[in-house]
Phi, psi and omega in degrees: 000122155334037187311317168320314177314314212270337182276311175318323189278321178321296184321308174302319185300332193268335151320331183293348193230063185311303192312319183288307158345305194272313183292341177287318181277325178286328189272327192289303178319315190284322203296330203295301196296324186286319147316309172319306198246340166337295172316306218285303191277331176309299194290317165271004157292287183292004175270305185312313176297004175264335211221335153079039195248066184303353179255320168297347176278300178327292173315287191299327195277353190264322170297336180291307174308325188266354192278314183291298156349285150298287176346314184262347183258321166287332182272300201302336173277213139102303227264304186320295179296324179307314182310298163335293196319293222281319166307288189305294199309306183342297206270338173268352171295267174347309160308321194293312211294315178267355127345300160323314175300325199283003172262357164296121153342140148293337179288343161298311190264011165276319172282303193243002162092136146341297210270353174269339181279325177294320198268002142318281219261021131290339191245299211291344153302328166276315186292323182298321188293316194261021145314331165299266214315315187292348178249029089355279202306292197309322173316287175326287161312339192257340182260340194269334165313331167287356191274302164314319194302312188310290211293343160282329184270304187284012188277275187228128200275322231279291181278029176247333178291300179292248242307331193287298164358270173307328186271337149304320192263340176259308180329276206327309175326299185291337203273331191284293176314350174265358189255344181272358169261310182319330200259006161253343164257005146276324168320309200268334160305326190290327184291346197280282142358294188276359207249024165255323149298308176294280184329299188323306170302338183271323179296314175269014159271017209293317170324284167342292196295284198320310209272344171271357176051041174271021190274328170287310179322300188329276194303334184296295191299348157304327189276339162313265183327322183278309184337300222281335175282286188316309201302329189260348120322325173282303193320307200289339186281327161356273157349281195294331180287305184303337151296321165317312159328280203296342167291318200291344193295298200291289221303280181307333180285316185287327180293308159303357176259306180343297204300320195286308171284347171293321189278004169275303185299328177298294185333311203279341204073027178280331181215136202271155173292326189286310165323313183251033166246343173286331176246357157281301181316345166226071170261012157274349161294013207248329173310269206311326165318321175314272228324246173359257200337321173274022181258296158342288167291340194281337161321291162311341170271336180292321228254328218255300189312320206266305191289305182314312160330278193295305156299324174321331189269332172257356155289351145095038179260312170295271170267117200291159167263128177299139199259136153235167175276166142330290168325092168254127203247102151349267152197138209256164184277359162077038150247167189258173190182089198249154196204085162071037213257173208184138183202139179207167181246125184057235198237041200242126179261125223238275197228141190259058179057095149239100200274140167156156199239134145257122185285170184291151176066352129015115153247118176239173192232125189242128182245131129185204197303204159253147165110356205246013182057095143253306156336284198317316185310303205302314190285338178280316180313315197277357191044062174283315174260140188264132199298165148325268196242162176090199185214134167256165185207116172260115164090061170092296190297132159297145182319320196270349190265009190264149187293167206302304202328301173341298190268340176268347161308311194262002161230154203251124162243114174257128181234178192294335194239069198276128186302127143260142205263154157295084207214213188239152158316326191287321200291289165336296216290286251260355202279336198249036146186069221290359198263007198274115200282199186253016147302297184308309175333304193288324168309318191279342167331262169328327177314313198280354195038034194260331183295273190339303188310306177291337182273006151280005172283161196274319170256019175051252202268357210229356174281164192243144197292307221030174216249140237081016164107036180276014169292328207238149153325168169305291176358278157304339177279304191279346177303288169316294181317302199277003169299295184321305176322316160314297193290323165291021179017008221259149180311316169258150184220124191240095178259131180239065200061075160260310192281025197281005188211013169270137168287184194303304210292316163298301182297349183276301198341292185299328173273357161298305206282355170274316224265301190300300193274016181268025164266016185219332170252167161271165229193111154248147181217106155279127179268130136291312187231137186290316173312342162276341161243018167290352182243002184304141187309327215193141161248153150244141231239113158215146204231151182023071164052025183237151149298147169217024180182146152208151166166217173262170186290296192321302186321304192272308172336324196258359193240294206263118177253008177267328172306321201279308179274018169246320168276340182291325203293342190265337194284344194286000000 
């Protein structure tokens, strides 16, 4: 992975909003100066109540107060733009990312579930984003301790000497603890991953599970996947509690040795009582100087894990990225062309040299058993996927040299099970044309035998689906889809068993209403039923991924003996 790179761009987002920037760096710089110089001012404050010096105790404490003042009106601008800041970069990392996401391969979320991509790309943006306010604050804390060490060394060097000591000895202590967290928070980010992806996959099987009576399985198995995360959680706080031990032990040990040796010092006339009440009250600032440097670097780590998270998944070094040409076609005329062409998933071989030309305005039809790529042609014509070996050709052009828009403007995919988003029907309609007025709408409606249904709804065109269409029938989902296909105007229309779950009497309905507009589209039909492509210009016939017949129905009766028994099979 590019980091240099990666870093510039995390950088650019936050350049972008320079004016929050500059107020931000003036405000951390006052908060810095104001920490700083505080101990400073503390101390004469108590040596005048000690010396019993009432116009000088009055003058510090009215200084202090206006020093605590501003102090709190700068950290509050201070804390506000970082939020702000920390929002905005959020939210504009998140747009690009999911810009990104629609250019990953489908085969990437074929291999690793949804929910591994959702939980990347849901986390890793808030941490990157809120890395400013933490190395602000960790920053902040480290110069103003350094502020302090001075001012403790020109105190006294003897305990400015101990102290540089203990803090030598708590680095090291923090440094053994970032390293047992780096090798434990990828374990737990990768466990994380799966138990999300697996929840994730069970809320949109939820249906499935209930009706499969799958519900004990489920839950055992989430209950598994969360165990195993909590346990390796519990383990790392182990860990963390026994460092915790052993700190607060050097801590107390270390506050008794202070006290004893400041009452050594007093004693000697080395060090004044104001003076040394003045470096026990911020001798946890001497603490937080660890703190802070390892927080710093445990920062740098964080920073490095959350880009690495996240890129990993859109550079397209893991997980590929979808490729397109150059080449841009308007609107195309809507022939098809496959030429010696071979696919296969992973390491599974899928279509076999495969040949056949379709002309524009085409209705063809593809049969044969499941399992035998008829999906697959669709999903390649639509370049979900990308071929092995060979060449598709839409109007002539190869596939690969034309831009995504090109192919995806001009083709409509209805599949059996068509996704619907959680909208209004109309909201459903309008995604493939928002520009469609509700005449036209109402028309391709009715093409679909769809208009009637909807105006018994109580709110007609304006009812909400939920999600995926579970308001509606199989039927009505597909019904719908294929308006949206319509309503998308585009030159190819890929029914893919779209009509597999309408009754007969709606399906002649529909293959009318195909048969009327198929002088103007190119028209492919994956058959459920052969009565759906029997009137079709042309079939194509295919068994273990080969073409093995094309023609008209009449033709493959008399011809085709794997066609004859996929038809005798539907008369029985």
């Amino acid at each position: 992975m590019n980091k240099k790179r990666y870093y510039k761009k995390i950088l650019s987002y936050f350049l972008k909003h320079k004016k929050k920037i500059i107020i931000f760096v003036i405000t951390s710089i006052a908060t810095l100066i104001i920490n700083t110089f505080t101990p400073l001012l503390s101390a004469k404050l108590i040596t005048a109540i000690t010396n019993v010096e009432l116009k000088q105790m009055i003058f510090m404490a009215l200084i202090l107060f206006l020093f605590s003042a501003i102090g709190e009106l700068v950290r509050m601008i201070n804390n506000e733009v970082s939020s702000r800041l920390q929002d905005l970069v959020e939210l504009d990392i998140k747009s690009d990312v999911s810009k990104e996401l629609f250019k990953l391969e489908v085969k990437n979320f074929d291999d690793e579930g949804t929910g591994f991509f959702y939980s990347r790309i849901n986390s890793a943006p808030s941490s990157i984003a809120s890395i400013f306010s933490r190395i602000r604050y960790n920053l902040i804390s480290l110069l103003s301790s350094i502020g302090v060490f001075i001012y403790v060394f020109i105190i006294n060097y003897k305990i400015g000497l101990g102290l540089l000591c203990l803090s030598i000895i708590m680095f090291i202590l923090q440094r053994k603890r970032s390293k047992v967290w780096e090798q434990t928070t990828k374990e737990v980010n990768e466990l994380n991953e799966k138990y999300t992806s697996n929840f994730g996959e069970i809320i949109k099987g939820i249906r499935d599970i209930k009706v499969l009576n799958l519900k004990d399985i489920m839950i055992k198995k989430t209950t598994n996947d969360q165990s195993l995360l909590t346990e390796t959680e519990h383990k790392i706080r182990i860990k963390e509690r026994k460092f915790d031990a052993i700190y607060w032990i050097i801590d107390a040990v270390a506050e008794l040795s202070l006290i004893l040796f400041g009452v050594y010092l007093i004693k000697n006339g080395e060090l004044s009582g104001a003076n040394f009440l003045v470096i026990y009250m911020y001798k946890y600032t001497f603490n937080a100087f660890i703190y802070s440097i390892n927080s710093l670097y445990d920062e740098y780590k964080k920073i490095n894990v959350s880009i690495e998270r996240l890129y990993e998944v859109i550079d397209g070094v893991k997980y590929p990225l979808e490729k397109f040409g150059t080449t841009t076609i308007d609107k195309i005329d809507g022939e098809i062309t496959f030429q010696n062409v071979n696919f296969g998933y992973n390491e599974t071989q899928v279509l076999k040299d495969i040949n056949f030309q379709i002309k524009p305005n085409e209705t063809v039809g593809f049969v044969g058993k499941s399992g035998q790529g008829k999906t697959t042609i669709f999903n390649l014509i639509s370049k979900l996927y990308t071929i092995n070996d060979g060449m598709i050709l839409i109007d002539g052009i190869n596939i690969n040299d034309l831009t995504e828009n090109s192919i995806r403007k001009n083709i409509s995919v209805i599949t059996q099970n068509p996704y619907i988003f959680n909208l209004t029907i109309k909201e459903n309609l309008k995604l493939a044309n928002p520009n469609i007025s509700d005449e036209e709408l109402i028309e391709k409606c009715k093409l679909c035998a769809l208009h009637d249904f909807i105006e018994t709804l109580e709110k007609k065109y304006d009812s909400k689906v939920g999600e995926n269409g579970v308001m509606l029938s199989g039927g009505q989902k597909q019904r719908l889809a294929i308006a949206r296909a319509l309503i998308k105007d585009s030159e190819i229309i890929l029914l893919d068993e779209a009509t597999s779950a309408l009754d007969n009497e709606t399906q002649d309905y529909i293959q009318e209403s195909i048969r009327k507009i198929s002088a103007n589209f190119t028209i492919l039909i994956i058959a459920h039923r052969l009565s759906t492509v029997v009137n079709c210009d042309k079939i194509i016939v295919m068994d273990e991924g080969r073409v093995i017949d094309i023609g008209k129905h009449e033709e493959l009766i008399k011809r085709c003996e794997p066609y004859k028994k996929i038809y005798k099979k539907e008369l029985v």
